[in-house]
C-alpha positions as CSV (number, residue, x, y, z in Angstrom):
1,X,0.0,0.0,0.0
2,X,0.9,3.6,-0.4
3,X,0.0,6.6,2.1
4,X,-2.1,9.2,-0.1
5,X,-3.9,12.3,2.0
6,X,-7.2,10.5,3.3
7,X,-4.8,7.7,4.4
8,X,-2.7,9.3,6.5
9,X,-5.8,11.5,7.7
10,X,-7.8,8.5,8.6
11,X,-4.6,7.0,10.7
12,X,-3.9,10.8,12.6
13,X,-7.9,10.9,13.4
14,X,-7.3,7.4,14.7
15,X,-5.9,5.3,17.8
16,X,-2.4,4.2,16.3
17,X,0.5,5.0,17.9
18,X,3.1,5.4,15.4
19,X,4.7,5.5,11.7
20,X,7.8,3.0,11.6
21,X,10.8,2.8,9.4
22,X,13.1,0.1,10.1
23,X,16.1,0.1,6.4
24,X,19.3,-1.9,7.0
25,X,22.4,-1.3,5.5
26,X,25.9,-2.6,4.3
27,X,28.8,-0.6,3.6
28,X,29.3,1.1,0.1
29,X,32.5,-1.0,-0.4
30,X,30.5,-4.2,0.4
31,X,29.9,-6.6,3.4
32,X,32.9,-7.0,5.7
33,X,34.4,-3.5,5.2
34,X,35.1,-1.4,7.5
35,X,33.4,2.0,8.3
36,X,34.3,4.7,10.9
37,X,31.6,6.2,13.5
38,X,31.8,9.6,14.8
39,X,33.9,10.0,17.4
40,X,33.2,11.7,20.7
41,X,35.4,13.7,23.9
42,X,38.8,12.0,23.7
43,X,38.4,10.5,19.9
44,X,36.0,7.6,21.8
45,X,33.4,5.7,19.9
46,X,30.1,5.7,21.1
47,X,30.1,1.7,21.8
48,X,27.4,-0.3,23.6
49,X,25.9,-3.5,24.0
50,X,22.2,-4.6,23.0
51,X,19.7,-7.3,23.3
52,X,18.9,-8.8,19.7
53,X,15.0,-9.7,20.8
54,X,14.7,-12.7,18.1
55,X,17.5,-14.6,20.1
56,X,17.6,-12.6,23.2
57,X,21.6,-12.6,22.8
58,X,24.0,-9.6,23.7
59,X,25.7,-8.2,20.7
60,X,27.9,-5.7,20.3
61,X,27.3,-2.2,18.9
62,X,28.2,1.2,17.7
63,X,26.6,4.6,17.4
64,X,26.9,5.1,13.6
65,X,24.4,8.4,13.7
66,X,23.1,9.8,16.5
67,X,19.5,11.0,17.3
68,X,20.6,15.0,16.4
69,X,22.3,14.0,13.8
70,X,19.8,12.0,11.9
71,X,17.3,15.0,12.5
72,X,20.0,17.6,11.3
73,X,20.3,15.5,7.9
74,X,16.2,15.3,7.7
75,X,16.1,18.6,8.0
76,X,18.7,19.4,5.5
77,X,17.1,17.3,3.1
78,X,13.8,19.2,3.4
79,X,15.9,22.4,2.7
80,X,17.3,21.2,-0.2
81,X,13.5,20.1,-1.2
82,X,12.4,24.0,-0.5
83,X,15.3,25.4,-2.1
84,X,14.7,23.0,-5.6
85,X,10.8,24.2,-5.4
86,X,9.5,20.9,-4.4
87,X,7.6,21.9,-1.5
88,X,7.4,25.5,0.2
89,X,8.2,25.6,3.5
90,X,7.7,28.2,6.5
91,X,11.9,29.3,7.1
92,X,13.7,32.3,8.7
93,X,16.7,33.3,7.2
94,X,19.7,35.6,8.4
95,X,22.6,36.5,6.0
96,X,25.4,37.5,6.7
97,X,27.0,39.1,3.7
98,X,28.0,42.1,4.8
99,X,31.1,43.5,3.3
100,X,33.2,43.6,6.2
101,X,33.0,39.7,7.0
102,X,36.0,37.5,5.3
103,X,33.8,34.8,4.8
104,X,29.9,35.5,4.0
105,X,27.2,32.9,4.7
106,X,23.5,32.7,5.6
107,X,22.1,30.4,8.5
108,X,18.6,29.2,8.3
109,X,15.7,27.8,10.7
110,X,16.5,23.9,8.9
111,X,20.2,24.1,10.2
112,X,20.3,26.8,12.8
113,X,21.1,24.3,16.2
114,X,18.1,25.4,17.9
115,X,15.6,26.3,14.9
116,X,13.5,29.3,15.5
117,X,14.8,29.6,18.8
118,X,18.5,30.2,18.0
119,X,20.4,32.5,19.3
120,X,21.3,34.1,16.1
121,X,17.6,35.0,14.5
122,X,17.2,36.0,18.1
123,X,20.1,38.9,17.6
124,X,19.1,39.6,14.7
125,X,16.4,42.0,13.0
126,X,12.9,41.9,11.3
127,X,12.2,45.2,9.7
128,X,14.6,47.3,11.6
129,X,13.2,45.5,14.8
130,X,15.2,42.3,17.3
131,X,13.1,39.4,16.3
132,X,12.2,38.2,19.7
133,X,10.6,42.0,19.8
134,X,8.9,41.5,16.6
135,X,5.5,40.3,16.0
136,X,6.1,36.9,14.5
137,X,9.1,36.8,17.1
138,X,6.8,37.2,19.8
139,X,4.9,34.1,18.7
140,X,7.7,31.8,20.7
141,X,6.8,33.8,24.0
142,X,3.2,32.0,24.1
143,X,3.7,28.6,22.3
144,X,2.7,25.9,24.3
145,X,1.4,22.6,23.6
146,X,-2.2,24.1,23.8
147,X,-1.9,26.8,21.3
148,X,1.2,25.8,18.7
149,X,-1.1,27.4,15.7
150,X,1.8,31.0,15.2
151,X,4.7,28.4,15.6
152,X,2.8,25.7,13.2
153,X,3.0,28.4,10.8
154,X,6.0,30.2,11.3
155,X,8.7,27.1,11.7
156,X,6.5,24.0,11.5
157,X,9.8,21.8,12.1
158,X,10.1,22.6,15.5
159,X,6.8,20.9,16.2
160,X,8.3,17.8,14.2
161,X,11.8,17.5,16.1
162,X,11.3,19.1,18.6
163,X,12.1,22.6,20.1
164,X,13.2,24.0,23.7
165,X,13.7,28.0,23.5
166,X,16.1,28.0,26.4
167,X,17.7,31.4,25.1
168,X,14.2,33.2,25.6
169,X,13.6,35.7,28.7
170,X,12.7,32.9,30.2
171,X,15.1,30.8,30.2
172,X,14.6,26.9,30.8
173,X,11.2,28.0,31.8
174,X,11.1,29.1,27.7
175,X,8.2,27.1,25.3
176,X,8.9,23.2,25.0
177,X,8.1,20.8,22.4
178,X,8.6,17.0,22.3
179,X,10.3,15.3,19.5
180,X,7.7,13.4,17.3
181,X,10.4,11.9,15.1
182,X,12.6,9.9,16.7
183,X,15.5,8.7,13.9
184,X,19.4,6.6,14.9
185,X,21.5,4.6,12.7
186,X,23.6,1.5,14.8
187,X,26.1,-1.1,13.7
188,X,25.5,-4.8,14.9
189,X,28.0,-7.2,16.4
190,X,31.1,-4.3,16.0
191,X,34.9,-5.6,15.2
192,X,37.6,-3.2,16.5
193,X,40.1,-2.4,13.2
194,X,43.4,-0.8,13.0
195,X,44.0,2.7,11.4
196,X,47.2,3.7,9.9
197,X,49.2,7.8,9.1
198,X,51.8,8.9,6.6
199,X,52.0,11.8,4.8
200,X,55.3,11.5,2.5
201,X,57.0,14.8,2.0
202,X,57.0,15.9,-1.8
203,X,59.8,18.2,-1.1
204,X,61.1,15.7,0.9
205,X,62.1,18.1,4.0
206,X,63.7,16.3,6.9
207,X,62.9,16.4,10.6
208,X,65.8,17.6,11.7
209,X,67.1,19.6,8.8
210,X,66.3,22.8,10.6
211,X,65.2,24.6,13.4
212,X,62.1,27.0,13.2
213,X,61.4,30.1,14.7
214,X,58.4,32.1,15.4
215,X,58.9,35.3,12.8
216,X,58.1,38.5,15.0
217,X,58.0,41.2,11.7
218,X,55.1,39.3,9.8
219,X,55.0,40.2,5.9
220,X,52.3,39.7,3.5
221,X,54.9,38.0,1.3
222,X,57.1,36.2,4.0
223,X,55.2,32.7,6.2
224,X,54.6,33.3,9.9
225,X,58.3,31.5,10.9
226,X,61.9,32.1,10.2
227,X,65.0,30.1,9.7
228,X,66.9,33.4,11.5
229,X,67.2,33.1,15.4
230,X,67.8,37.0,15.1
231,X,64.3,37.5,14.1
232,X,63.0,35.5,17.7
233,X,63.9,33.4,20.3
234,X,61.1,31.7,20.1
235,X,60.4,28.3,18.6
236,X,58.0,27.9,16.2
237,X,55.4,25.9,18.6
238,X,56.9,22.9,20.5
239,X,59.8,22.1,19.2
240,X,60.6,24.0,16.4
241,X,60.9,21.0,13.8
242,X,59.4,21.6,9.8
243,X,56.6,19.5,11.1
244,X,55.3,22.0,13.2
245,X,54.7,24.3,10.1
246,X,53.4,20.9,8.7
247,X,57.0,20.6,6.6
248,X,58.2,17.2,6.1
249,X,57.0,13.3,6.4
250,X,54.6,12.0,9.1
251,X,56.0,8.5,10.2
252,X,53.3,5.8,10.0
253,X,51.4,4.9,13.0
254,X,49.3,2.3,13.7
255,X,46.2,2.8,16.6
256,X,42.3,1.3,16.4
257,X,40.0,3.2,14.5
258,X,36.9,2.2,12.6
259,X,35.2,-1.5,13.0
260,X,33.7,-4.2,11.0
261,X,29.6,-4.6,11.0
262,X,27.1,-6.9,10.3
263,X,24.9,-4.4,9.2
264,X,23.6,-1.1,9.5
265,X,20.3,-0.6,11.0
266,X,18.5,2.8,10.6
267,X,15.2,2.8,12.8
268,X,12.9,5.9,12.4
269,X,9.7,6.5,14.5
270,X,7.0,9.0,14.0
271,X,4.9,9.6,17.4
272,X,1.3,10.0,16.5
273,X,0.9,10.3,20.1
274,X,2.4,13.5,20.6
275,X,1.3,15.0,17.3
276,X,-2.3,14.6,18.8
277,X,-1.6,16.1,22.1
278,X,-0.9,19.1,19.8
279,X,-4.0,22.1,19.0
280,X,-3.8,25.2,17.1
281,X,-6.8,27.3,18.0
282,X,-7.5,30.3,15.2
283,X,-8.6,34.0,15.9
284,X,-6.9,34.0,19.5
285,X,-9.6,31.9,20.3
286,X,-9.2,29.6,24.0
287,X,-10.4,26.8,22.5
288,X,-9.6,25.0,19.0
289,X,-11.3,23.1,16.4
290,X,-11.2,19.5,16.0
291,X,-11.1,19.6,12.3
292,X,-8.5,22.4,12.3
293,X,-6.5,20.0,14.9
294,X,-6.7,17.6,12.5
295,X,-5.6,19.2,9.6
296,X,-2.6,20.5,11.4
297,X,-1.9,17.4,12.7
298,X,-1.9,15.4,9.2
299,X,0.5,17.8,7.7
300,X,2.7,17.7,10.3
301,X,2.6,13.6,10.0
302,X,3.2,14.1,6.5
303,X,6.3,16.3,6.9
304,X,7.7,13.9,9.2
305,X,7.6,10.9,7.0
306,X,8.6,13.3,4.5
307,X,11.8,13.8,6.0
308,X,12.7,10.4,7.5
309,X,12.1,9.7,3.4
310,X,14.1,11.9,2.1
311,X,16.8,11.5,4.4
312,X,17.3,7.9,3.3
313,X,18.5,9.2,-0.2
314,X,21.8,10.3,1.4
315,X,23.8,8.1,3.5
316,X,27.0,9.1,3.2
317,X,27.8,9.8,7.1
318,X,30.8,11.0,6.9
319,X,34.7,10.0,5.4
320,X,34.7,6.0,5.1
321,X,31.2,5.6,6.5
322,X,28.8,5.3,3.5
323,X,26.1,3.1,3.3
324,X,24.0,1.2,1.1
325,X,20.2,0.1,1.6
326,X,19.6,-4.0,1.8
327,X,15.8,-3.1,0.4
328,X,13.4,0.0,-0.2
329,X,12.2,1.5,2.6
330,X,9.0,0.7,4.0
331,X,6.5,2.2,6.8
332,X,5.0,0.1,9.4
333,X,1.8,1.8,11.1
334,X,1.7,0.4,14.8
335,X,-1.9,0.3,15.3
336,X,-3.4,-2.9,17.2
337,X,-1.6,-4.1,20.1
338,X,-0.9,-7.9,18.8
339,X,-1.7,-7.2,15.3
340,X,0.9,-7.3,12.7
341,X,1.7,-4.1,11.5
342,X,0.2,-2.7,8.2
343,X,2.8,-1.9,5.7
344,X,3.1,1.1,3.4
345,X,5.9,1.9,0.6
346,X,6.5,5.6,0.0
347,X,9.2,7.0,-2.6
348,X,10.7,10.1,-2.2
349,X,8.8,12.0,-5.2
350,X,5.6,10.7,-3.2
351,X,6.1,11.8,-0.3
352,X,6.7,15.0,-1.3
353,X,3.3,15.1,-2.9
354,X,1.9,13.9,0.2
355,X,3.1,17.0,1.9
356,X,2.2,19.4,-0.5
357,X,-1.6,18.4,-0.4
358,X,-1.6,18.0,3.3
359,X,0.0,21.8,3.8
360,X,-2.6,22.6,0.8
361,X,-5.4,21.5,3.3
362,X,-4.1,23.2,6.5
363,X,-4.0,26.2,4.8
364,X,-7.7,26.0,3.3
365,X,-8.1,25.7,6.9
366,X,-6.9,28.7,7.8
367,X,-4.1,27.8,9.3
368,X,-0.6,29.8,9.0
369,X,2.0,28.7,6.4
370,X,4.3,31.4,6.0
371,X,7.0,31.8,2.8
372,X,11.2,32.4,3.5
373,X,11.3,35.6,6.5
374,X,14.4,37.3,5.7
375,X,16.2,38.5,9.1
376,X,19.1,40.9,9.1
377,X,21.9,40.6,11.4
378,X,22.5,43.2,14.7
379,X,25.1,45.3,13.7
380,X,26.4,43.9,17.1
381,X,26.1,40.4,16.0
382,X,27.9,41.4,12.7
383,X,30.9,42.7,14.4
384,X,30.8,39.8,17.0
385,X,31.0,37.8,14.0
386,X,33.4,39.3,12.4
387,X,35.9,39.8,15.3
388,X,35.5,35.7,15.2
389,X,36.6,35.1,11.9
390,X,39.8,37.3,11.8
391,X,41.0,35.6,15.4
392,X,40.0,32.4,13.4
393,X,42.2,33.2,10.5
394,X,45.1,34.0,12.5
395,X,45.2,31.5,15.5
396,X,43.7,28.6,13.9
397,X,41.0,28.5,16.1
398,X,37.8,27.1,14.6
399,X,35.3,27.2,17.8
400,X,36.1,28.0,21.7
């Protein structure tokens, strides 16, 4: 079966508990190779054992992609929808291209850390006023779980995974939303490998050819160090040696890093649950309407299976951790306690459909659905920035 509008309507309005999206995976370079997790505080993998409930043995496992993670990469992948015209979605967007910055960039609400609620639309300004001060900024100072109908349309994603506006007047007392998509990639019965360094020298420079010296008189057209001890006392760094101006060959080690897998397994859950405990009253009104509940409720089902869809296109993790799909993937609606789930199959071009015509409803419903709200950057947050980028183009430094 496929999930078309009434579908998914029919299951919101209902009793089931969940959407269900269970894909495994091998690696690209085929069973049996090896594929390297992210790493955590003091380059440790995030390894752990769990029960396999067919056989009710241990086995051995590793945090491939984490629960942020996965909904970072969803809610890139509905960017890159928006941006291609697929779908139109509700996003705030600050730029900062102002001509003093060395590097410019823009941030939006689909990969700001803390959507909406970040810190930097927060700073920033909404025609000539600080967001939070703004009308549509204000909308985060009343959301609550009761009335979500300014937030549904301003940055419906937060409703989806989830939202905590702990930088708010507030504080941790600031609006709170559950996550209602629940997404983690794990590897199955892990083997520890071995990872190996070398860089070879083209110019062949030798460890101990030279000492280095930190240059005091700096030149546009002469590097930061000096072969002339006149010029400092200082050693370049530690010990002075080419490789600390990353001169010369790296001698091979050998340390673990990266394991062997059974499989991938990438398990996605949409909460119906919480998408019901959900209302979006209209007019300011105290109370809401059940079909205007429900019509917000569907779309918002709809974008999350949209993402947890689309987000299966690209499984490329990171540097030797790519992986491949053992079968399509397919949604299992948890319904019945003791009944086998019912099954759906939904491609990506589908479920994009699927989310146009639910948003089409919510909106004939008078709901909000706002277009792209262009923010501009405090002058304050523009020199904070700036002030970032020239300490990290001189020290190195890419984050405190």
């Amino acid at each position: 079966m496929t999930i078309d509008l009434k579908t998914l309507k029919d299951v919101v309005s209902g009793t089931a508990a969940a959407f269900r999206c269970v894909t495994d995976y091998q690696p690209a370079g085929g069973p049996g190779d090896k594929v390297f997790p992210p790493t955590y505080g003091g380059g440790k993998y995030a390894t752990e054992e769990r029960i396999d409930p067919a056989t009710g043995e241990v086995r051995q496992c590793v945090l491939l992609d984490s629960v942020q993670s996965q909904a970072n990469r969803m809610e890139l992948a509905l960017l890159e929808a928006h941006r291609s015209g697929k779908v139109r979605l509700p996003l705030l967007v600050t730029r900062f291209d102002q001509e003093q910055l060395l590097k410019k960039f823009s941030v939006t609400s689909l990969e700001a850390p803390h959507r909406v609620a970040d810190a930097l639309f927060r700073d920033s300004l909404l025609d000539g006023m600080i967001f939070r001060k703004s009308e549509k900024g204000r909308i985060l100072d009343t959301a609550e779980v009761r009335n979500a109908t300014g937030l549904f349309g301003l940055c419906p994603t937060a409703l989806v995974f989830g939202l905590w506006d702990s930088t708010a007047p507030r504080g941790g007392a600031g609006c709170k939303f559950q996550r209602a998509v629940v997404s983690e990639i794990m590897g199955y019965d892990v083997v520890v490998g071995k990872k190996t360094a070398i860089r070879i020298d083209p110019a062949s420079i030798m460890r101990d050819s030279a000492t280095l010296y930190e240059r005091k008189s700096k030149s546009s057209d002469t590097p930061d160090w000096t072969l002339d001890k006149k010029d400092s006392s200082k050693k370049l760094k530690k010990t002075g040696r080419p490789s600390e101006a990353n001169h010369g060959n790296i001698l091979t080690s050998i340390e673990e890093g990266g394991f062997t897998i059974s499989k991938a397994r990438q398990t996605t859950t949409l909460s119906l649950t919480v998408l019901r405990r959900l209302r979006f009253p209209l007019n300011g009104d105290a109370d809401s309407d059940h079909d205007t509940d429900l019509a917000a409720r569907t779309a918002l089902a709809a974008l999350g299976i949209a993402a947890g869809t689309l987000a299966r296109i690209d499984t490329d993790l990171r540097s030797r951790c790519q992986l491949f799909a053992e079968q399509e993937p397919v949604w299992e609606l948890l319904d019945r306690p003791g009944e086998p789930p019912r099954e759906f199959e939904l491609s990506p071009e589908d479920a994009l459909k699927l989310l146009a015509a639910a948003i089409a409803k919510a909106k004939n419903a008078g709901l909000p659905w706002e277009d792209e709200i262009e923010l501009t950057p405090s002058p304050d947050l523009v020199e904070l920035v700036r002030l970032s980028q020239e300490l990290a183009s001189t020290s190195g430094e890419g984050e405190d």
